[in-house]
N, C-alpha and C positions, 0 to 999 in steps of 0.2 A: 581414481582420486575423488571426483564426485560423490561417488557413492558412501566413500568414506567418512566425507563429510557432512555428509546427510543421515548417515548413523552417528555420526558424533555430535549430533544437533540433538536440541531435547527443548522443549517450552521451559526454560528457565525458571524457578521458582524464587530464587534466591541469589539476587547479583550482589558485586561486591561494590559501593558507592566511592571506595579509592581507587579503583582503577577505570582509566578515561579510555575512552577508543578514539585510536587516532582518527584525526582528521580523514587521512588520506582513505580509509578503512571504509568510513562514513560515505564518501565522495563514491568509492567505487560500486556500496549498495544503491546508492542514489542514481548512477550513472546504470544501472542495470534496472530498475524502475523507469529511466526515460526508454530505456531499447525495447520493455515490455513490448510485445504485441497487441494491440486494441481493434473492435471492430469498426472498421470502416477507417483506421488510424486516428480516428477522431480525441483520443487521450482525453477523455473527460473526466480528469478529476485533478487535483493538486497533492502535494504531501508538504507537510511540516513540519520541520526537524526543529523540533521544541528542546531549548537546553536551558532556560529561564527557569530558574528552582523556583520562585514564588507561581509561576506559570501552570509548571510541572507540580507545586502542593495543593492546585486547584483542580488540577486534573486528575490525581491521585483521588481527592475525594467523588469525583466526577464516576471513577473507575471505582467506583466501593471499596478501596482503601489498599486496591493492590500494589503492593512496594516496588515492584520493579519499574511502576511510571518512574519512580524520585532515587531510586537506589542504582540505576541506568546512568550513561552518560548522557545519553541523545534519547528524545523521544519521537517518532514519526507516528506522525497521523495522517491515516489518509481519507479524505474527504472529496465525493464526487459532485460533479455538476449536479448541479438543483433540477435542471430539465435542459432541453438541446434549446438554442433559439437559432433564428439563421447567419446573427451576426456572429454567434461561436465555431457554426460551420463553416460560414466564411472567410475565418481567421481562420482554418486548419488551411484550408483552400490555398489562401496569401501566404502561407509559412510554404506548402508545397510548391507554390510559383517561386517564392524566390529563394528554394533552394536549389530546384529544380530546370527553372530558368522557365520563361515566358512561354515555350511552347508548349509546356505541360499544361498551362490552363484550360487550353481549346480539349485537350486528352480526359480532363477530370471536372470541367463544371456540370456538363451536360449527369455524372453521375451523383456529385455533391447536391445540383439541383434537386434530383429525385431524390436522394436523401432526405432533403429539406423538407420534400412532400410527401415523406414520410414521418418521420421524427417530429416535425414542429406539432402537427395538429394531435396529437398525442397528452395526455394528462403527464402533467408532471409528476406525479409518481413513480407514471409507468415508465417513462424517461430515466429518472433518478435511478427506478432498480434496475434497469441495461447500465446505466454509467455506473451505478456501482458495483457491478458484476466485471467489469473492464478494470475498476480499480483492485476489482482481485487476484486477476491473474498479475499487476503488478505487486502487489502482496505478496503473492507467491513467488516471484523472483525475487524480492527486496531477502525473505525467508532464506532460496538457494544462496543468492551472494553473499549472506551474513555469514552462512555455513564456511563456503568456499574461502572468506577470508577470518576464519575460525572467531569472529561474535558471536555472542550468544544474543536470540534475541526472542521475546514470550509473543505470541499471536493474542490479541486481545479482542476480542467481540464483546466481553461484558464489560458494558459505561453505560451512562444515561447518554445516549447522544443529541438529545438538545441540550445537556449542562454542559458538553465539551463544546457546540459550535455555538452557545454562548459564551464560553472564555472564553474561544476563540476567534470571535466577529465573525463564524464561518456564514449567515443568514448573509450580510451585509456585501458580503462575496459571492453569493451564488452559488454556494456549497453545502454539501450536510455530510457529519464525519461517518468513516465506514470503519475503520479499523482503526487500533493503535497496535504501536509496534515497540516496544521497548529496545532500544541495544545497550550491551554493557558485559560484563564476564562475570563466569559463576564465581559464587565465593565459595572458598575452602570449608563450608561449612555451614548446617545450617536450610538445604536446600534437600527435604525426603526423594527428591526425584534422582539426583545426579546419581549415578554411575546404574542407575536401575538397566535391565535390561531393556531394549524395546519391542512393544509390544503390538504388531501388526499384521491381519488376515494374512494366509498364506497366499499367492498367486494363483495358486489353485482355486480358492473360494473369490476371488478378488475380479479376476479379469474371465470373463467368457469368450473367446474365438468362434467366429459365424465365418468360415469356408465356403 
């Protein structure tokens, strides 16, 4: 089933802007983005689900004029921590104490500490491209689950990304955008990619085995 609809996924060229993705559709990509796996579980980034059309025609131009920002229902951006600091760590910390319950603290500060003195003293660059490499692998699952509950949705790396975390007060947040994600369904028309075959290395050229 999976795999099925990972062939039947394609970078969408061309949505159709009358048809809306349900709510619940949206929820359950999103809900597969919080279960991502992160290192250190630290989740350092946010996502956006932008549906504001004035919003969404400033990010369009942001994105050098590609249509499926505005022609989509939803658009998700996702945007990582600026850098780690230790009151970010220490919120991951207080979220796992109190789900976890008080005696996890004693089990995880001692490691979150080391953390801290690792991460904080660090340039914030170097920071930003670990959080944004965490925001990818939720990327990647945002991608699977669109699949699985049959959206179409386009992977976007080219924007200017200081014009998009300008629309988006992302500076003011502590954030800088990483990706955009378009979701929405193909239109019947109009889209040179849809029904192409796809086209990818065979397994053979793809994966090596060390025995």
């Amino acid at each position: 089933m999976l795999h099925e609809r990972l062939n039947w996924r394609y970078a969408t060229k061309k949505m159709d802007p009358a048809r809306k993705v349900p709510e619940e559709k949206v929820a359950a990509i999103l809900e597969a983005v919080q279960l991502a796996p992160t290192s250190s579980g630290l989740q350092p980034f946010e996502v956006f689900v932008v549906t504001n059309p004035e919003v969404r025609a400033k990010l369009r131009a942001a994105a050098y004029d590609q249509a499926q920002v505005t022609e989509g229902s939803h658009l998700l951006v996702f945007a990582a921590w600026d850098t780690y600091t230790e009151a970010r760590i220490d919120a991951v910390v207080a979220d796992i104490v109190a789900q976890r319950g008080a005696a996890a603290e004693a089990a995880v500060k001692g490691y979150y500490d080391q953390l801290k003195g690792s991460y904080v003293p660090r340039s914030a660059e170097e920071n930003y491209q670990h959080a944004a490499r965490q925001a990818y692998i939720a990327f990647g699952l945002a991608l699977t689950a669109a699949a699985f509950e049959e959206v179409d949705a386009t992977p976007m790396e080219g924007f200017d990304p200081a014009q998009v975390d300008e629309i988006l007060g992302l500076k003011e947040k502590g954030l800088r955008s990483v990706t955009l994600l378009p979701l929405g369904y193909r239109a019947a028309e109009g889209d040179w990619l849809v029904g192409q075959k796809k086209v990818r290395r065979g397994l053979d050229r793809l994966v090596t085995k060390v025995a």
